[in-house]
PQR file of N, CA, C, O and H, with PARSE charges and radii, in Angstrom:
ATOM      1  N   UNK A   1      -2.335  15.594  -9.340 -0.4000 1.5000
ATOM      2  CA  UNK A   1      -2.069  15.580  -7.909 -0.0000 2.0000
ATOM      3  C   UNK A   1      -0.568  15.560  -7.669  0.5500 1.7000
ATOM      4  O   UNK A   1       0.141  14.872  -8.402 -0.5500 1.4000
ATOM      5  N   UNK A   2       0.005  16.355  -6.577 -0.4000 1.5000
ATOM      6  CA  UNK A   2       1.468  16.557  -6.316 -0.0000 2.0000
ATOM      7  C   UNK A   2       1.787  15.090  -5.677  0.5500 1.7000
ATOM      8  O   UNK A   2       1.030  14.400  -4.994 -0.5500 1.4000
ATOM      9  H   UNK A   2      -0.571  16.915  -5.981  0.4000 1.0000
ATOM     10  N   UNK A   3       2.976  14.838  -6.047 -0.4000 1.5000
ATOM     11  CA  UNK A   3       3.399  13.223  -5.424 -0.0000 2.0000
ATOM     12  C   UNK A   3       3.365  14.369  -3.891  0.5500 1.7000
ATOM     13  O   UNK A   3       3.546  15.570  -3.692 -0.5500 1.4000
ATOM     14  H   UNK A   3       3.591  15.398  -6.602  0.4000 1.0000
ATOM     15  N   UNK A   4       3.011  13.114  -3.032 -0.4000 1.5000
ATOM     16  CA  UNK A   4       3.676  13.905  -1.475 -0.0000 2.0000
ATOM     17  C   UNK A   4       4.444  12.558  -0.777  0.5500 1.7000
ATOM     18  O   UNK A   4       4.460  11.348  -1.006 -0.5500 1.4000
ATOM     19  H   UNK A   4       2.863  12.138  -3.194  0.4000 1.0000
ATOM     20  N   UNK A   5       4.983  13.343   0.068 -0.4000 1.5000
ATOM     21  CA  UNK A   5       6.293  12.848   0.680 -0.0000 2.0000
ATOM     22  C   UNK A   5       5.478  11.719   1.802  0.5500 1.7000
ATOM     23  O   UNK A   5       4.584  11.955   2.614 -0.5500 1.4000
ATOM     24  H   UNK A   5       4.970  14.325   0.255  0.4000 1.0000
ATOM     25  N   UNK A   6       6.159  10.469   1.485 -0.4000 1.5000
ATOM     26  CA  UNK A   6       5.755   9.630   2.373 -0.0000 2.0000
ATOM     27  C   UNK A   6       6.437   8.755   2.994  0.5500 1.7000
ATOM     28  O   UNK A   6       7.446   8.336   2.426 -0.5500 1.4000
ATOM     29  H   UNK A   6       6.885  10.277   0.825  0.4000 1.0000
ATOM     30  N   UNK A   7       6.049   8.172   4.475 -0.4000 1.5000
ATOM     31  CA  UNK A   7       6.742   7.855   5.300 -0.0000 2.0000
ATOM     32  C   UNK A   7       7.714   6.337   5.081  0.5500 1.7000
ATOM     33  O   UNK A   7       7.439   5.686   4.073 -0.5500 1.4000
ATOM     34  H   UNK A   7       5.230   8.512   4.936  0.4000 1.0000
ATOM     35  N   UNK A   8       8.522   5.943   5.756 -0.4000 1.5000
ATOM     36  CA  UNK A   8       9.387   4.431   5.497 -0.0000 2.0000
ATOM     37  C   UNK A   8       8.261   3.354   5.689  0.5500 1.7000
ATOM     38  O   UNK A   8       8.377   2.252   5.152 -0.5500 1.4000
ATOM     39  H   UNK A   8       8.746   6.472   6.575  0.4000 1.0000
ATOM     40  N   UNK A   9       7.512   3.576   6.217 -0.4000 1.5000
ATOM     41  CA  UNK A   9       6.697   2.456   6.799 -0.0000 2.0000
ATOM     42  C   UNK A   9       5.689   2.468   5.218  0.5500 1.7000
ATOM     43  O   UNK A   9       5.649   1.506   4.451 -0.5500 1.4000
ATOM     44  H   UNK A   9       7.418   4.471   6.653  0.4000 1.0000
ATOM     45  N   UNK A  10       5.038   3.618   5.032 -0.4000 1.5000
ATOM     46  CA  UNK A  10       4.148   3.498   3.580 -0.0000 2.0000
ATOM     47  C   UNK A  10       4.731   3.397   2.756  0.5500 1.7000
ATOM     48  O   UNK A  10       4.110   2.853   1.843 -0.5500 1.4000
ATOM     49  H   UNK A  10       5.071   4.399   5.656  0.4000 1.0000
ATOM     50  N   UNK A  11       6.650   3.883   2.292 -0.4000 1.5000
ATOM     51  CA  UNK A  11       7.340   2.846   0.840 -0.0000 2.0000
ATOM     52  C   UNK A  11       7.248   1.358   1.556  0.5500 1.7000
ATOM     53  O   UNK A  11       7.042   0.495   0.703 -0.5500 1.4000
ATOM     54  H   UNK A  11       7.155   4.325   3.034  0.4000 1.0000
ATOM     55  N   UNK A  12       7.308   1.040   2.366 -0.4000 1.5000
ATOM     56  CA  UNK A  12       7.419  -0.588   2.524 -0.0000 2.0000
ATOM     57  C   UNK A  12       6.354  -0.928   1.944  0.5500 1.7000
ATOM     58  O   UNK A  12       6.456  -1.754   1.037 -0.5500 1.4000
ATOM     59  H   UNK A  12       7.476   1.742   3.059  0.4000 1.0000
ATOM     60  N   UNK A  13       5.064  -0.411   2.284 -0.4000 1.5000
ATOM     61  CA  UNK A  13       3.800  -1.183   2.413 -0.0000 2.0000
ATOM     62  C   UNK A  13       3.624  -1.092   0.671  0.5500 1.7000
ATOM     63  O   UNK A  13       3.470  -2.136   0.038 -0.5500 1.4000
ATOM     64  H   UNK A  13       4.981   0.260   3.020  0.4000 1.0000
ATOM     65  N   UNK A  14       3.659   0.154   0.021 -0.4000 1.5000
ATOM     66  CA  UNK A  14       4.007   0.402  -1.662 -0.0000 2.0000
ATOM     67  C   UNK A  14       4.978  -0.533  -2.042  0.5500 1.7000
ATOM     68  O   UNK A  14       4.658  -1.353  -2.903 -0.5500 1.4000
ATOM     69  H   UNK A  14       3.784   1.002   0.535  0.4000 1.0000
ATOM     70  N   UNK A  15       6.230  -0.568  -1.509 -0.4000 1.5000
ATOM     71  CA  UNK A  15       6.783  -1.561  -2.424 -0.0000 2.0000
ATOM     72  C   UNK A  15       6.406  -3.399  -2.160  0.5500 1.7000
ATOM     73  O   UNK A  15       6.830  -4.359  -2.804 -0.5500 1.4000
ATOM     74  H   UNK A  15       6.490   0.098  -0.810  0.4000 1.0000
ATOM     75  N   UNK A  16       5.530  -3.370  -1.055 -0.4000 1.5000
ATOM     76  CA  UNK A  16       5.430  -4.905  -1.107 -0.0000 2.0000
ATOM     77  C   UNK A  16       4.135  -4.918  -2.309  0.5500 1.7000
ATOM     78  O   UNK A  16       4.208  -5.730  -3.231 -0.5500 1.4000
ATOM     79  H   UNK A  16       5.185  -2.590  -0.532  0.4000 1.0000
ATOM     80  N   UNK A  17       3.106  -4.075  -2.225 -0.4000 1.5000
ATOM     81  CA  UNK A  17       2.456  -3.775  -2.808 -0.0000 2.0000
ATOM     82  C   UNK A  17       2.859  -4.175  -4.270  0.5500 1.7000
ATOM     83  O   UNK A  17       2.389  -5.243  -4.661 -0.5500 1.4000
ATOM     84  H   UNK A  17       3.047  -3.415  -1.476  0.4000 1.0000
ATOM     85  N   UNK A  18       3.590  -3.537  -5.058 -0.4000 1.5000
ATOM     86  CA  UNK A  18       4.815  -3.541  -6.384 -0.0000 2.0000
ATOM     87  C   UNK A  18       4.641  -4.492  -6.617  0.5500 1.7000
ATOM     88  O   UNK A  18       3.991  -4.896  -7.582 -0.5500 1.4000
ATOM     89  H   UNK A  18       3.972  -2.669  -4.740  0.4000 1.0000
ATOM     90  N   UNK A  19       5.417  -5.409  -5.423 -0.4000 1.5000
ATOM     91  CA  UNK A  19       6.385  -6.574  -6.741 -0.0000 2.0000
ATOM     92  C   UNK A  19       5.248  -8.203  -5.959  0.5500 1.7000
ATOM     93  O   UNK A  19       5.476  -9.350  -6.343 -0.5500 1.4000
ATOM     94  H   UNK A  19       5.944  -5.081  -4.640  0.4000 1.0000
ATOM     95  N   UNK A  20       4.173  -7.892  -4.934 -0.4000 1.5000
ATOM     96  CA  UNK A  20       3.497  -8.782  -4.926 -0.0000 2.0000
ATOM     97  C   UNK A  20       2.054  -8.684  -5.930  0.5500 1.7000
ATOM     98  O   UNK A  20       1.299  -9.643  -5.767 -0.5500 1.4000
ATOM     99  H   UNK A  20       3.987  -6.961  -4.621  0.4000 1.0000
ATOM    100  N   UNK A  21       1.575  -7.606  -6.977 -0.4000 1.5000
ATOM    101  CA  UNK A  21       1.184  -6.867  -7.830 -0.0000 2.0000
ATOM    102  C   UNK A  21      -0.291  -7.538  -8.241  0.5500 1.7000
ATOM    103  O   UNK A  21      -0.233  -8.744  -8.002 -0.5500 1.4000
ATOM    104  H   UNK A  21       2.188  -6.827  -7.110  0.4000 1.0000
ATOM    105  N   UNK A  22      -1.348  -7.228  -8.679 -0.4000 1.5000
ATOM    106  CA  UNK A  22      -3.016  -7.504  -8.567 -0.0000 2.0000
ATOM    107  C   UNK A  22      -3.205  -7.107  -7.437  0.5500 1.7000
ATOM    108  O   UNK A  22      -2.406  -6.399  -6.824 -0.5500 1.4000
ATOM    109  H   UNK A  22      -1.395  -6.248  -8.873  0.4000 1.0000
ATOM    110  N   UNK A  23      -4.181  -7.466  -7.049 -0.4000 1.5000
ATOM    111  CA  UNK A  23      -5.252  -7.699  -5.441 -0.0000 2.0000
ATOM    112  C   UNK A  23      -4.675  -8.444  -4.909  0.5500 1.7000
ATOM    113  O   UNK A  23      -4.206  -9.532  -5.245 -0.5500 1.4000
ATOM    114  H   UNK A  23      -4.830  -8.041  -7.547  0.4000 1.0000
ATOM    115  N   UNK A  24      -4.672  -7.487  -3.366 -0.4000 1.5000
ATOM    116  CA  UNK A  24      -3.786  -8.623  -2.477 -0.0000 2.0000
ATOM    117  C   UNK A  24      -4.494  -8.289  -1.259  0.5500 1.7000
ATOM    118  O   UNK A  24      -5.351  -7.416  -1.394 -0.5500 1.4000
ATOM    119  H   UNK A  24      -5.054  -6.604  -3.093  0.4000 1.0000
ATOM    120  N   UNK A  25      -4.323  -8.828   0.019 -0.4000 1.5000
ATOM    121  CA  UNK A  25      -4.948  -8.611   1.564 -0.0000 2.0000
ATOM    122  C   UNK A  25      -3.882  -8.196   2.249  0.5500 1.7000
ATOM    123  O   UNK A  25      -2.777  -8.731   2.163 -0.5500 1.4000
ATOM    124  H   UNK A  25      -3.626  -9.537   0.129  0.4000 1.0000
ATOM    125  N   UNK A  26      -4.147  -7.244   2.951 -0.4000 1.5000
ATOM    126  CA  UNK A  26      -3.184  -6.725   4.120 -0.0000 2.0000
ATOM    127  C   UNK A  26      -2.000  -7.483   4.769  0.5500 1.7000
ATOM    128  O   UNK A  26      -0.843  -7.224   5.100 -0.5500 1.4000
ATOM    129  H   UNK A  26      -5.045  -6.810   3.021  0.4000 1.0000
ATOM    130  N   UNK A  27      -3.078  -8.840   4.800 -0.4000 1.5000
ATOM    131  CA  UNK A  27      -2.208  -9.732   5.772 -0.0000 2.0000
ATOM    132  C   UNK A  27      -1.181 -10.256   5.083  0.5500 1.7000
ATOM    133  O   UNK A  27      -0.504 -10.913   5.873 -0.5500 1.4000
ATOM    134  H   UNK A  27      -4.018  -9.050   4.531  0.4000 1.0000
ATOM    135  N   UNK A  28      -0.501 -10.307   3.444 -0.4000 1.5000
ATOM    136  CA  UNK A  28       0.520 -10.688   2.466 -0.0000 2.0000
ATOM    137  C   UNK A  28       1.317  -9.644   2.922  0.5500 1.7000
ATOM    138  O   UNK A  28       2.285  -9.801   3.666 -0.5500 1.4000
ATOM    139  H   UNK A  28      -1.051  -9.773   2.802  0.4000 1.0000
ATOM    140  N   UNK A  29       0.696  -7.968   2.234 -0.4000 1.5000
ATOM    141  CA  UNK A  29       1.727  -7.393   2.611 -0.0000 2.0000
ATOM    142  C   UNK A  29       2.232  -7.308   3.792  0.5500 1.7000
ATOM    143  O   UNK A  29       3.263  -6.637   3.752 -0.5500 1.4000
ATOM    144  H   UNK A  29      -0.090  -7.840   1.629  0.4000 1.0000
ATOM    145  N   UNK A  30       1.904  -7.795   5.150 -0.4000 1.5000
ATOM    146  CA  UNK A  30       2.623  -7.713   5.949 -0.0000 2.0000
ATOM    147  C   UNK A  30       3.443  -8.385   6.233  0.5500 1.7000
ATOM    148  O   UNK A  30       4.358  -7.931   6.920 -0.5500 1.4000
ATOM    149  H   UNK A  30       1.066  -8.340   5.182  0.4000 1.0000
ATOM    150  N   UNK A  31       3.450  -9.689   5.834 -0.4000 1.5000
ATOM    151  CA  UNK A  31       4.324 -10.861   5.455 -0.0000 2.0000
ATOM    152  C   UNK A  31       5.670 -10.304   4.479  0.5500 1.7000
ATOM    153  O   UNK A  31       6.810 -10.560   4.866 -0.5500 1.4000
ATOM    154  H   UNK A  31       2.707 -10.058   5.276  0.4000 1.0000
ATOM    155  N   UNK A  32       5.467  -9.606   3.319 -0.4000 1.5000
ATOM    156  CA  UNK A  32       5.860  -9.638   2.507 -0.0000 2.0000
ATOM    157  C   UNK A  32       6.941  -7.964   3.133  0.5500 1.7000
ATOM    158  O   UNK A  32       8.153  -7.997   2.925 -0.5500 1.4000
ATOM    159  H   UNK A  32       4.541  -9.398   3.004  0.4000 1.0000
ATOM    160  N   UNK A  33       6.382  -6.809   3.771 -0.4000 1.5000
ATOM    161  CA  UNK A  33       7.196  -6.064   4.329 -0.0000 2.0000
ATOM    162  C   UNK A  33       7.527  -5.937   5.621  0.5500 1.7000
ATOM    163  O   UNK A  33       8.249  -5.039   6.054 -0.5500 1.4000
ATOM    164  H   UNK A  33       5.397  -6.782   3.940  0.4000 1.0000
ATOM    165  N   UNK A  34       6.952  -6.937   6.370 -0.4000 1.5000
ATOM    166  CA  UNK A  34       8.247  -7.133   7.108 -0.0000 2.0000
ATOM    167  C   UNK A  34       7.303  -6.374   8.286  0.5500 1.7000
ATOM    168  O   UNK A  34       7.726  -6.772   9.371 -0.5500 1.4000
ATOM    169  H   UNK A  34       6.366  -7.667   6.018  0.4000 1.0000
ATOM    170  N   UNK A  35       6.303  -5.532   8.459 -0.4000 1.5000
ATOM    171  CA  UNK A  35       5.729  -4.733   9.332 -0.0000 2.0000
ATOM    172  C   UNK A  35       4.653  -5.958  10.001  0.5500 1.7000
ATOM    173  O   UNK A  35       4.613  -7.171   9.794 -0.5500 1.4000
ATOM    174  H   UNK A  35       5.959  -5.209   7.577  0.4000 1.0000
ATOM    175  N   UNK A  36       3.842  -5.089  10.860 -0.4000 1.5000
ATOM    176  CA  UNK A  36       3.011  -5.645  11.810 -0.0000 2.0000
ATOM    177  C   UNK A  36       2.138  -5.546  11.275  0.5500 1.7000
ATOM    178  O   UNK A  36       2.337  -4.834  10.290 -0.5500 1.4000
ATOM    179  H   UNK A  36       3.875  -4.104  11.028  0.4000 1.0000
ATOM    180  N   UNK A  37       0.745  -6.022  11.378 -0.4000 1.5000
ATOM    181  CA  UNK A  37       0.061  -6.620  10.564 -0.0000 2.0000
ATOM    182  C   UNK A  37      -0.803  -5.184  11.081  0.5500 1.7000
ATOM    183  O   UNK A  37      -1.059  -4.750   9.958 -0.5500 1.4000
ATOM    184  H   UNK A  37       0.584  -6.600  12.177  0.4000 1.0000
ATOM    185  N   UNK A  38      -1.179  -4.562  11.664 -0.4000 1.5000
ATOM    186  CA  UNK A  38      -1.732  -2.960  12.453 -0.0000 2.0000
ATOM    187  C   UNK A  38      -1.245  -2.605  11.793  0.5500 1.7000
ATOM    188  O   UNK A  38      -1.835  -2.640  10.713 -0.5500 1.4000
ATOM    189  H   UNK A  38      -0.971  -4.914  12.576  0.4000 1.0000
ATOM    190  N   UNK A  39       0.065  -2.017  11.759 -0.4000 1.5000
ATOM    191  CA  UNK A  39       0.344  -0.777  11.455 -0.0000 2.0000
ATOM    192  C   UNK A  39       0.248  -0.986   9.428  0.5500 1.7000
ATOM    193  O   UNK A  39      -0.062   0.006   8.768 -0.5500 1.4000
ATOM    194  H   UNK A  39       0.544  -1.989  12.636  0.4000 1.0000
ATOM    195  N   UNK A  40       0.461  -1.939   8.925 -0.4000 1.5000
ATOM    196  CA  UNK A  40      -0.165  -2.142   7.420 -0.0000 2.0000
ATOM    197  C   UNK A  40      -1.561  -1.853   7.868  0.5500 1.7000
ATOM    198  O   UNK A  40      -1.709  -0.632   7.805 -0.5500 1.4000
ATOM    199  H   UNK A  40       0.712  -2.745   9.462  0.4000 1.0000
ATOM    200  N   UNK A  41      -2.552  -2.384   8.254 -0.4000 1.5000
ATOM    201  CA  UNK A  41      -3.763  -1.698   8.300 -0.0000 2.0000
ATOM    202  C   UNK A  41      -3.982  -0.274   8.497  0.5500 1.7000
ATOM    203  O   UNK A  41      -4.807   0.210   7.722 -0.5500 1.4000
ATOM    204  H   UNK A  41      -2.432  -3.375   8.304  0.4000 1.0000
ATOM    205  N   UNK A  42      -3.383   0.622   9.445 -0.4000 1.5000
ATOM    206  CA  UNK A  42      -3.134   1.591   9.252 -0.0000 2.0000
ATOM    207  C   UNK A  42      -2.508   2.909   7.984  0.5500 1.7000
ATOM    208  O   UNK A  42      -2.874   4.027   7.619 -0.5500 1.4000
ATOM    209  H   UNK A  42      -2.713   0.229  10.074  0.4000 1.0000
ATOM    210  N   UNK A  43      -1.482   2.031   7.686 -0.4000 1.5000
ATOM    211  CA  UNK A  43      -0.885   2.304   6.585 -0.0000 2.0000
ATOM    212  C   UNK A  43      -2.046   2.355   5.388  0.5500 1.7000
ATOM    213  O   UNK A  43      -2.730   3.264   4.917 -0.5500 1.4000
ATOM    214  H   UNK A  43      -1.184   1.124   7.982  0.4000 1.0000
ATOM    215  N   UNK A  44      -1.951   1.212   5.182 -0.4000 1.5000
ATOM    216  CA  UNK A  44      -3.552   0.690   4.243 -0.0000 2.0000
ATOM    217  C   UNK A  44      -4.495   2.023   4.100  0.5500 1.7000
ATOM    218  O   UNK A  44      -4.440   2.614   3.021 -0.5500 1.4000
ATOM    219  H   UNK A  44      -1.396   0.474   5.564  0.4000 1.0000
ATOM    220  N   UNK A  45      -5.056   2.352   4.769 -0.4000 1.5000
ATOM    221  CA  UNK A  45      -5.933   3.389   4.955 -0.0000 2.0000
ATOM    222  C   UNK A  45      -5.580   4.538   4.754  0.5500 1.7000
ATOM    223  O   UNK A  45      -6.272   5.190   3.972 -0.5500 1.4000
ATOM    224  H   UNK A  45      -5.101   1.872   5.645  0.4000 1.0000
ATOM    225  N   UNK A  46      -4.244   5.266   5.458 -0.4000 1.5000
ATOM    226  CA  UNK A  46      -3.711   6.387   5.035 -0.0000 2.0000
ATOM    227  C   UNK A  46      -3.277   6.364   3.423  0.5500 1.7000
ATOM    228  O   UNK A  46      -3.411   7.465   2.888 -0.5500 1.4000
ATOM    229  H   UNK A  46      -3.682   4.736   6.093  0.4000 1.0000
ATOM    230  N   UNK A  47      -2.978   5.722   2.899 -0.4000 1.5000
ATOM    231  CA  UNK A  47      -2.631   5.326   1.304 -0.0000 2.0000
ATOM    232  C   UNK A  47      -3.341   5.319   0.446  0.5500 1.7000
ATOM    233  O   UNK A  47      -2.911   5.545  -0.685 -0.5500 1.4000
ATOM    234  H   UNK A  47      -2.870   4.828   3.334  0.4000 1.0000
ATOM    235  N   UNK A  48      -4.921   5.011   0.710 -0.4000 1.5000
ATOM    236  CA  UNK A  48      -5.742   4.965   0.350 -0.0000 2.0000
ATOM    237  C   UNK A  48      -6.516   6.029   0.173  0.5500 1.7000
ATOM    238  O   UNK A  48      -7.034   6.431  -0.868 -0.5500 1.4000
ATOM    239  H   UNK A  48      -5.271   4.827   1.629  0.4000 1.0000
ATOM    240  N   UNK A  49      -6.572   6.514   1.373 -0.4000 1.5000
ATOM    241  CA  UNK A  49      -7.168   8.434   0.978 -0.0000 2.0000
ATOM    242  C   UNK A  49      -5.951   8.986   0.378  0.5500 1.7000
ATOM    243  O   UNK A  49      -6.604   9.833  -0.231 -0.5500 1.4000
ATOM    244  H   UNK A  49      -6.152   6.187   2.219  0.4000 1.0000
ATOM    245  N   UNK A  50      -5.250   9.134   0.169 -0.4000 1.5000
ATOM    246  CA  UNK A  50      -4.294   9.886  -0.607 -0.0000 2.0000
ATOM    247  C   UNK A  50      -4.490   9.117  -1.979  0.5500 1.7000
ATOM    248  O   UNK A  50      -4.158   9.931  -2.841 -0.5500 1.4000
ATOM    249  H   UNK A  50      -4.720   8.446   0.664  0.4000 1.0000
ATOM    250  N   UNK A  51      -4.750   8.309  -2.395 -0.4000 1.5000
ATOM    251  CA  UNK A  51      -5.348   7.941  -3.866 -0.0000 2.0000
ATOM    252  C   UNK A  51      -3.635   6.673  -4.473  0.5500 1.7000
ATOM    253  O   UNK A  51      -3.292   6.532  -5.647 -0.5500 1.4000
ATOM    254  H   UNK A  51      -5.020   7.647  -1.695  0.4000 1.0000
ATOM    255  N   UNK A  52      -2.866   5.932  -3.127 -0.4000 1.5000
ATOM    256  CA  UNK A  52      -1.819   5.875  -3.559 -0.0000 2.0000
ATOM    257  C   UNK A  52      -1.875   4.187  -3.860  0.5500 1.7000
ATOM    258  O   UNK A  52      -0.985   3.540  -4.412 -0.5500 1.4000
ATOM    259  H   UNK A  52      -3.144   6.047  -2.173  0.4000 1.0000
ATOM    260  N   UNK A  53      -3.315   3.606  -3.284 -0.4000 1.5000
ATOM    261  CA  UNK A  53      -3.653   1.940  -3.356 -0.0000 2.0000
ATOM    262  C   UNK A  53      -5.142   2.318  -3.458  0.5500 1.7000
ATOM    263  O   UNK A  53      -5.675   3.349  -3.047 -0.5500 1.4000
ATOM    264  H   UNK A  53      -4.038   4.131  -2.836  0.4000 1.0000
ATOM    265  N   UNK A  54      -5.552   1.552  -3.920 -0.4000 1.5000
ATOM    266  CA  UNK A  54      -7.084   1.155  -4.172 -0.0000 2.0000
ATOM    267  C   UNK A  54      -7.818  -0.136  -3.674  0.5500 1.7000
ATOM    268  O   UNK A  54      -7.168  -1.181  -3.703 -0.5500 1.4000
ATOM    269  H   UNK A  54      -5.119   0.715  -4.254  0.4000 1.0000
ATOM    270  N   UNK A  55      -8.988  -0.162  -3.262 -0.4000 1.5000
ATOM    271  CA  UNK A  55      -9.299  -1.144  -2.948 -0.0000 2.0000
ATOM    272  C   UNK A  55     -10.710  -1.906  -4.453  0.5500 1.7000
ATOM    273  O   UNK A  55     -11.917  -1.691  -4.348 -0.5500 1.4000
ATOM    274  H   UNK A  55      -9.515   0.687  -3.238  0.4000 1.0000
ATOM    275  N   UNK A  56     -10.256  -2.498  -5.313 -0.4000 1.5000
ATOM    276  CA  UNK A  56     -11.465  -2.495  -6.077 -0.0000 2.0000
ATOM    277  C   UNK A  56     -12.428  -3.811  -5.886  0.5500 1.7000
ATOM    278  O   UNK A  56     -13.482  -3.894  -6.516 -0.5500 1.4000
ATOM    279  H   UNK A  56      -9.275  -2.672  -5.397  0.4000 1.0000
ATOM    280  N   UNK A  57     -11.900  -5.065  -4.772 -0.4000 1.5000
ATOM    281  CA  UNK A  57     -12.358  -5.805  -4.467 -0.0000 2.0000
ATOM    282  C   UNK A  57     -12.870  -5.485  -2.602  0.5500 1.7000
ATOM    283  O   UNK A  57     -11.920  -4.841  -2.157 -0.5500 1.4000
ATOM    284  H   UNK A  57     -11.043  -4.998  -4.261  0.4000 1.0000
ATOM    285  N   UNK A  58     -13.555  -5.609  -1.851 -0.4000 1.5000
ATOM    286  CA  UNK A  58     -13.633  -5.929  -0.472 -0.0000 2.0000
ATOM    287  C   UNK A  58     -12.575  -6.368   0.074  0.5500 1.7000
ATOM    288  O   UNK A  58     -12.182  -7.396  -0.477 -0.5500 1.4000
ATOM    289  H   UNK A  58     -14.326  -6.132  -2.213  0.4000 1.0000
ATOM    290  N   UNK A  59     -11.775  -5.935   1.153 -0.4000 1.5000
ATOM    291  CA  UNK A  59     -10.904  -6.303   1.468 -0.0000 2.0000
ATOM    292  C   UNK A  59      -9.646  -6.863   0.990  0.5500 1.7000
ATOM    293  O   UNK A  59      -9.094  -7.778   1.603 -0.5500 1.4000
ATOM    294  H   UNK A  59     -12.095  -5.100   1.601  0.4000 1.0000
ATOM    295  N   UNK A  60      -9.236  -6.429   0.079 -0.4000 1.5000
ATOM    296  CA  UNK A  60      -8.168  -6.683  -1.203 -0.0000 2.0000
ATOM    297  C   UNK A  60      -8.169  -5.365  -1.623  0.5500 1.7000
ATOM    298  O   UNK A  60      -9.030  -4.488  -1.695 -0.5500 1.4000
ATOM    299  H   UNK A  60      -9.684  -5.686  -0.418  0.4000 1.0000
ATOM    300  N   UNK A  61      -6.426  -5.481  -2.007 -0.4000 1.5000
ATOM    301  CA  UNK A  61      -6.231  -3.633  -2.120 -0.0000 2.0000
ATOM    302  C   UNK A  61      -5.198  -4.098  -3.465  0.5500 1.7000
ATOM    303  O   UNK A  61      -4.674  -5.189  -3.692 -0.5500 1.4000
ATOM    304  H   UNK A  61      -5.727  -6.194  -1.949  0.4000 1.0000
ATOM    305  N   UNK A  62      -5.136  -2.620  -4.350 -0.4000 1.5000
ATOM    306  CA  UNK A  62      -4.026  -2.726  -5.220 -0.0000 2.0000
ATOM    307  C   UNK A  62      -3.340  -1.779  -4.986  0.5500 1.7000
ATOM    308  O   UNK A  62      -3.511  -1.077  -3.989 -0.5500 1.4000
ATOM    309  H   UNK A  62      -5.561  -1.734  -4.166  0.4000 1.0000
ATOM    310  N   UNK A  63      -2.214  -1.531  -6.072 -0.4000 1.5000
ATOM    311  CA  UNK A  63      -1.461   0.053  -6.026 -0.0000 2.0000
ATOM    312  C   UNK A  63      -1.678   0.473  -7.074  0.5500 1.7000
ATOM    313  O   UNK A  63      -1.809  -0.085  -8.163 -0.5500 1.4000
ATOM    314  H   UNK A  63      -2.076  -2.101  -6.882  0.4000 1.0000
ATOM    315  N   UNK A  64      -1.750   2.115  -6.587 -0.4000 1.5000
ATOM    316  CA  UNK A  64      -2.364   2.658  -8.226 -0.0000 2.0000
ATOM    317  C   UNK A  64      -0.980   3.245  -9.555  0.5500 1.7000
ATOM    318  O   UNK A  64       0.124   2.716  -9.432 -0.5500 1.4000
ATOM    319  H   UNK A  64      -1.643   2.569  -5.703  0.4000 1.0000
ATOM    320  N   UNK A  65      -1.062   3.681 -10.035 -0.4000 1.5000
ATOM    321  CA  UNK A  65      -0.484   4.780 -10.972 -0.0000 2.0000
ATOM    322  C   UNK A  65       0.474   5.666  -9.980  0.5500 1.7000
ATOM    323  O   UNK A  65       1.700   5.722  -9.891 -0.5500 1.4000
ATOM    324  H   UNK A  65      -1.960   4.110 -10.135  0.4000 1.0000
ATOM    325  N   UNK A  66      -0.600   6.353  -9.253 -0.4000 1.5000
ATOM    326  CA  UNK A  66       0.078   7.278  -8.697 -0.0000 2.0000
ATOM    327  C   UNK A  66       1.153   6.327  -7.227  0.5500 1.7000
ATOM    328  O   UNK A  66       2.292   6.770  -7.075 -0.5500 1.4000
ATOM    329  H   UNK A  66      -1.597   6.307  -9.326  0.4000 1.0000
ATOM    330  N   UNK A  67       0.826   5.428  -6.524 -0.4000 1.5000
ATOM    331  CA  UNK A  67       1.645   4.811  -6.072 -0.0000 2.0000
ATOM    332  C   UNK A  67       2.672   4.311  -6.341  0.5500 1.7000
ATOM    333  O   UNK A  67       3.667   4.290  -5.616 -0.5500 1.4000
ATOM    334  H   UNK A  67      -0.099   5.068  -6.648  0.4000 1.0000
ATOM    335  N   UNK A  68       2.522   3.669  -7.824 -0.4000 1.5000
ATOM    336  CA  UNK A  68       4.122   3.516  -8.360 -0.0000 2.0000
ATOM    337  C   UNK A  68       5.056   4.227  -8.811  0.5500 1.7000
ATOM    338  O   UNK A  68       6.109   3.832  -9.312 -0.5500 1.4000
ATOM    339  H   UNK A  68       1.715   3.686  -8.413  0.4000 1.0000
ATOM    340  N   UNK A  69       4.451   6.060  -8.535 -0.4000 1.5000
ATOM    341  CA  UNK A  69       4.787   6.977  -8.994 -0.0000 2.0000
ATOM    342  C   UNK A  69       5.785   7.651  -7.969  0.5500 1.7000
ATOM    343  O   UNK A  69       6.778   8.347  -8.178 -0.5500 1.4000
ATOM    344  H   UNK A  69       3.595   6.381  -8.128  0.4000 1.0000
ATOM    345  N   UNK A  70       5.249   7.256  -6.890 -0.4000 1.5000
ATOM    346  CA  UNK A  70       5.875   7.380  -5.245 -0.0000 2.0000
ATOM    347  C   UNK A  70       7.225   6.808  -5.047  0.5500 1.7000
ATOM    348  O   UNK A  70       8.247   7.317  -4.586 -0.5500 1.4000
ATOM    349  H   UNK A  70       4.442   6.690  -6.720  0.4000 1.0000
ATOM    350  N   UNK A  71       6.934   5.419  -5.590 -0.4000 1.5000
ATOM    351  CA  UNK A  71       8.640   4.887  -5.242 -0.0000 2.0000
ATOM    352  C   UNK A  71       9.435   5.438  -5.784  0.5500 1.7000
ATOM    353  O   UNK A  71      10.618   5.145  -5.609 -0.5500 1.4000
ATOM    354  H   UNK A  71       6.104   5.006  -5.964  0.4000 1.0000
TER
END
């Protein structure tokens, strides 16, 4: 898959993602980058169909391969 170009708001949400690292809930990374706790949910989701976080628990997300591939 081609890395694709992604927005300031989704490296935030990737790099809180990074260096807060396992399974985490939306509501850390939003703490942790600084965004609104929406627009990480949003984010969340767009990231997710693009294959760039995973969710392998319910409501707990990780970052994949290809997300750390992004930063």
């Amino acid at each position: 898959m081609a890395e694709k170009t992604i927005t300031t708001e989704e490296k935030k949400v990737l790099t809180a993602f990074n260096s807060i690292g396992g399974n985490t809930t939306p509501k850390a990374v939003a703490e942790v980058s600084g965004l609104d706790s929406k627009i990480v949910t949003n984010v969340i989701k767009s990231l997710k169909e693009n294959g760039l976080i995973d969710s392998p628990v319910r409501c707990r997300y990780c970052i994949t391969e290809a997300g750390k591939n992004n930063l």
